[in-house]
C-alpha positions in Angstrom: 43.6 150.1 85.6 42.5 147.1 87.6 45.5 144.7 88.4 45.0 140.9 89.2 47.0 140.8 92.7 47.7 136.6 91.7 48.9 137.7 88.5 51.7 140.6 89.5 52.9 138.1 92.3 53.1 135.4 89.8 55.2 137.4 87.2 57.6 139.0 89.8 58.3 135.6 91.8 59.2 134.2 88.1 61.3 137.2 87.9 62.8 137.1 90.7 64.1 133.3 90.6 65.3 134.0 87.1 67.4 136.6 88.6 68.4 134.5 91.1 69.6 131.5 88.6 71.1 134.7 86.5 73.2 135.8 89.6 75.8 133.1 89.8 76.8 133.4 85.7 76.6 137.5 86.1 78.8 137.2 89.2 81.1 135.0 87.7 81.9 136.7 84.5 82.4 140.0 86.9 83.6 139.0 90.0 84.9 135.5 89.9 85.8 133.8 93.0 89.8 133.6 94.5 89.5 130.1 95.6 87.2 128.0 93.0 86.1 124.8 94.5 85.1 121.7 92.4 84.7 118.4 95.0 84.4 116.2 91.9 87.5 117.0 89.4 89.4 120.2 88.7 87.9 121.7 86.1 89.3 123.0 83.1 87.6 125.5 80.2 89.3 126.1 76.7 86.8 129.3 75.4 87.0 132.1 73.4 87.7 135.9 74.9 83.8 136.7 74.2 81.5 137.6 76.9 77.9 135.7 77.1 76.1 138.6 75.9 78.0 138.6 72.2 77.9 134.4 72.8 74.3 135.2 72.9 73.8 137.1 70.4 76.3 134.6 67.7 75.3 131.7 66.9 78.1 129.3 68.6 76.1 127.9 70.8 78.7 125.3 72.1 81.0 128.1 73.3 78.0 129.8 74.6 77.1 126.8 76.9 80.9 127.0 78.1 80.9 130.3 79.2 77.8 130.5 81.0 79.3 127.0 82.9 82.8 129.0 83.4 80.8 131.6 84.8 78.8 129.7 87.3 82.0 127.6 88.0 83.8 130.6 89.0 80.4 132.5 90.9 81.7 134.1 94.2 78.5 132.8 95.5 78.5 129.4 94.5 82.1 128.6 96.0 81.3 130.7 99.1 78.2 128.4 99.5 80.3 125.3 98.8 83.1 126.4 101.3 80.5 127.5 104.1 78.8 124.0 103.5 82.0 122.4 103.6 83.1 124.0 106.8 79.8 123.1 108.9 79.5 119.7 107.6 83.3 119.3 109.0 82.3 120.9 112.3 79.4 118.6 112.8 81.2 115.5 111.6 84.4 116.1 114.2 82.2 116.9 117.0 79.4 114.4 116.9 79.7 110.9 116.8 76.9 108.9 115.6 75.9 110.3 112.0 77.8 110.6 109.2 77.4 114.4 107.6 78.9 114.0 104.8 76.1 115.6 101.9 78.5 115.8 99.0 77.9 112.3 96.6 81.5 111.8 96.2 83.8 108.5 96.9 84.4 109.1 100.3 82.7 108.8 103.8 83.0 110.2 106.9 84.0 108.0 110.6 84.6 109.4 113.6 85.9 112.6 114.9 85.7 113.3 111.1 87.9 109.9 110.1 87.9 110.2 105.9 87.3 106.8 104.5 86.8 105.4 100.8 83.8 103.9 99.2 84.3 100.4 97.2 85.0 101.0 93.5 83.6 96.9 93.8 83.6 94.4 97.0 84.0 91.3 94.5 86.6 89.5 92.1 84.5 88.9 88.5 87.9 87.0 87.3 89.1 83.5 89.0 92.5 84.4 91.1 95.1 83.8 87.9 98.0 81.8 88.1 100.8 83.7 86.8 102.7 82.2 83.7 104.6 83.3 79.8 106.1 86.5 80.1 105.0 87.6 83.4 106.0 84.5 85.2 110.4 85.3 83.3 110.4 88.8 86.0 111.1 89.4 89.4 107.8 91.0 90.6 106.9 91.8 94.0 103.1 92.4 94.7 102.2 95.6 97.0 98.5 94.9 97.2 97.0 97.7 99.3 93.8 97.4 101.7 91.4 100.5 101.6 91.5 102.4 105.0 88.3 100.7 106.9 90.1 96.8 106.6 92.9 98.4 108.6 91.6 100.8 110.8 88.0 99.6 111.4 87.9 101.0 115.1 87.8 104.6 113.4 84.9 103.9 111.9 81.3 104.3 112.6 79.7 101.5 114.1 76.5 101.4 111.9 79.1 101.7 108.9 81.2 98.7 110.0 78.3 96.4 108.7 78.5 96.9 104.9 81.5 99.4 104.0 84.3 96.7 105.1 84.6 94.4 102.4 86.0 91.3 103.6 86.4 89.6 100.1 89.5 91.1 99.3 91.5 89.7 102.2 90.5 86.2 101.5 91.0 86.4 97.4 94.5 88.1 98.4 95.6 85.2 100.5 94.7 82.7 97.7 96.1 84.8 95.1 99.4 84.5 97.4 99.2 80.5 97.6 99.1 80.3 94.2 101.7 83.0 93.0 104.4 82.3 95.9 108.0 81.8 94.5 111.3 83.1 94.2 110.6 85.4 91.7 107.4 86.3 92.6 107.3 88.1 96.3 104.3 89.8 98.6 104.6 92.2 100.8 101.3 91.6 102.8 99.3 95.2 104.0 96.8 93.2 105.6 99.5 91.3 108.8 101.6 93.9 108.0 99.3 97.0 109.3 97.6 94.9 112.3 98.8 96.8 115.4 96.9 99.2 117.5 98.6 102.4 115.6 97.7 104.9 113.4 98.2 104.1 109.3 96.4 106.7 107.8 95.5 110.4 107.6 92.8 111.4 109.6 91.1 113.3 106.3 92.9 111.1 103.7 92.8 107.6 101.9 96.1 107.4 102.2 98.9 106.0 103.7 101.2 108.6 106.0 104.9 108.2 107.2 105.0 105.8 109.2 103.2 102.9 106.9 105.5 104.3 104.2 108.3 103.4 106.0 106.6 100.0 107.2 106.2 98.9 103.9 109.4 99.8 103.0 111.0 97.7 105.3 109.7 95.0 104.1 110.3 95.3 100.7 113.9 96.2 101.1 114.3 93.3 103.3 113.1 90.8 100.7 114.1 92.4 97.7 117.8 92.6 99.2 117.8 89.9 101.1 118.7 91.2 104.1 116.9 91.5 107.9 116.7 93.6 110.8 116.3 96.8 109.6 115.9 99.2 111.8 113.2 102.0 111.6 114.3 105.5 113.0 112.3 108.0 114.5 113.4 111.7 112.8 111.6 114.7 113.9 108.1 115.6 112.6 106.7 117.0 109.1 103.5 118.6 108.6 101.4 116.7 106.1 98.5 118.1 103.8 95.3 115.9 103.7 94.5 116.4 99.9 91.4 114.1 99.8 89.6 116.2 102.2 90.6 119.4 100.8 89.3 118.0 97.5 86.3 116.7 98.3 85.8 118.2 101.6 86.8 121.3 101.3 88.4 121.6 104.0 92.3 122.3 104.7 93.7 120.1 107.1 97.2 120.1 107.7 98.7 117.3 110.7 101.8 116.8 112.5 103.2 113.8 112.6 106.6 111.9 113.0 108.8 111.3 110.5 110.7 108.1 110.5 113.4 106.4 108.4 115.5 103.5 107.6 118.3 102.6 108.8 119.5 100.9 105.8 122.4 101.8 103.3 123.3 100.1 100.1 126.4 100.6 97.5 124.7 98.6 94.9 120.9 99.6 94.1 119.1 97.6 92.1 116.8 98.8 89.2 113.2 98.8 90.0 109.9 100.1 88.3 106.7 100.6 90.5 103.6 100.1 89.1 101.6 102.2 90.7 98.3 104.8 91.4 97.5 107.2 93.8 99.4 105.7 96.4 103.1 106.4 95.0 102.4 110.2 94.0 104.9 112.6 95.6 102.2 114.0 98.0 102.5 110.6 99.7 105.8 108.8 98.9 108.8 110.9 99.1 110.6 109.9 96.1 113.9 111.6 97.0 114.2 109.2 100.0 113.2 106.1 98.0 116.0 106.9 95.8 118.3 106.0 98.6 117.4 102.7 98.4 116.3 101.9 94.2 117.1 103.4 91.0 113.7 103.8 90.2 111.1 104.5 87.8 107.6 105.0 88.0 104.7 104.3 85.7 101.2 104.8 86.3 98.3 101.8 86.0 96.4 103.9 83.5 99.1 103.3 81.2 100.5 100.3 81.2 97.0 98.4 80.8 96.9 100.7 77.4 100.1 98.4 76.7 100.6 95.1 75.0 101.8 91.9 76.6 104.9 92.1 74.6 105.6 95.9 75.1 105.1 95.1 79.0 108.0 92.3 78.8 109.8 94.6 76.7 110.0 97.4 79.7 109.9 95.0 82.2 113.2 93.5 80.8 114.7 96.9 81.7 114.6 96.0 85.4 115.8 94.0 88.4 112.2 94.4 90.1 108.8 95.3 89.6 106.9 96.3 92.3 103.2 96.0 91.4 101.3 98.1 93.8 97.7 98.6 93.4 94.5 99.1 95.7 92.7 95.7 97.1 89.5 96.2 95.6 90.7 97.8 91.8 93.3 94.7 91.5 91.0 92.0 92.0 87.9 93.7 89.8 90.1 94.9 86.9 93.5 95.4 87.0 94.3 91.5 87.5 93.7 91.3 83.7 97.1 92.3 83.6 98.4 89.3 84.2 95.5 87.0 82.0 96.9 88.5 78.9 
């Protein structure tokens, strides 16, 4: 029997890559992986108990589709892939120092020695700068506008980046949106002449702020909230810190030393305050223990109180001394400033 030599190497390649497409699902309904990386979201998969051979053979094609993506998900070979990546992309980025590595499409970017930065959700304001008035205007609200990393700590950046991932908007329609919503009930605790020293703010491979800006910021707003002046910040040993960014969309685990500070600052009488807040004010980055020394607080995250009506906002806003609206620079002034146009 006479064989076409094109033919044979035609129908093994194609049988070949459809065992290697195959591979990942096979491995990951057999041997799924210890460590399962996603560098978008954590994923999460509600499925029945039925492998995707009797999937195959039913006809629920929906929980088919989600098994064969739980077993890819959970491939040995796709996460060791993804961590390997991870790993040389990080050694690259901390050695070199002109190019950023970074090949994951995610929110973040890389500066120098491996500096983690955030992209812009928007460099822009699409609402005028409101003037705050009806139910908003009756509370005692203090305004914790945060910067992202790069408009504080631009010299970690790299230089070619410095050109169009700093947006310099935000800074100017902050100061205006101070000028027109300065008064006694309405107080600022400003990031942007705040943070303007030659220190360090930030976590190397995090958006966030660390210990030291914690207790900055805190200063300030227990200095005008209170009423009071020269508080003190203490220096108080060292923690080790976890940079969750980077170990989410890096992959990477980077743990750092740094110092711990505190406030020197006691009070027999705390006031009630909520904080507005996102990622910021999560118990990864804020210890809320140690705030509790200062505030009977409670917390309440943006994604819910803009599902809330202007009257049920007074309504829990009436349960408090303060609000502390803290938000980041560029979500405020795109969308979150509705808020307060209701």
């Amino acid at each position: 029997m006479n064989f076409n030599k094109n033919i044979v190497l035609k129908y093994f390649s194609l049988m070949l890559l459809c065992v290697l497409l195959l591979f990942p699902t096979i491995s990951g309904g057999i041997f799924p992986a210890d460590n399962v990386y996603s560098y978008i979201n954590q994923q999460e998969f509600n499925i029945d108990d039925r492998g995707v051979i009797q999937l195959l053979i039913s006809s629920n094609r929906a929980e088919l589709k989600k098994r064969v993506e739980k077993n890819i998900f959970e491939s040995p070979i796709r996460n060791f892939v993804l961590k390997q990546t991870g790993e040389i992309v990080w050694f690259l980025q901390t050695n070199l120092k002109y190019v950023d590595f970074q090949i994951f499409d995610t929110e973040v970017f890389y500066g120098l020695e491996g500096e983690l930065f955030p992209k812009y959700s928007n460099c822009y304001s699409q609402y005028e700068t409101p003037k705050i008035t009806g139910v908003f205007d009756d509370h005692d609200i203090l305004f914790l506008i945060i910067p992202l990393k790069q408009e504080i700590e631009k010299d970690r950046m790299l230089n070619y980046k410095k050109k169009y991932a700093i947006c310099k908007k935000n800074k100017i329609i902050y100061e205006e949106f101070i000028k027109i919503n300065k008064s006694e009930n309405k107080l600022h605790t400003n990031i942007y002449s705040l943070l303007d020293k030659d220190a360090r703010y930030f976590m190397k491979g995090d958006t966030h702020w660390n210990n030291y800006s914690v207790n900055l910021v805190f200063k300030d707003i227990v200095e005008q909230i209170y009423d009071s002046s020269d508080i003190q910040i203490i220096k108080n040993g060292f923690i080790f810190k976890t940079n969750f960014v980077i170990k989410r969309l890096g992959l990477i685990d980077l743990v750092e030393k740094e110092e711990q500070y505190l406030l020197d600052y006691q009070t027999s009488i705390k006031k009630k305050v909520l904080i507005v807040h996102d990622s910021f004010f999560e118990e990864e980055y804020v210890d809320r223990e140690y705030i509790e020394e200062f505030f009977q607080t409670d917390y309440i995250r943006w994604e819910s109180i803009l599902e809330m009506s202007t009257d049920q906002v007074n309504e829990l806003f009436q349960n408090f001394d303060n609000i502390i609206i803290e938000s980041g620079a560029d979500l405020f002034f795109s969308t979150r400033i509705l808020l307060f146009q209701k």
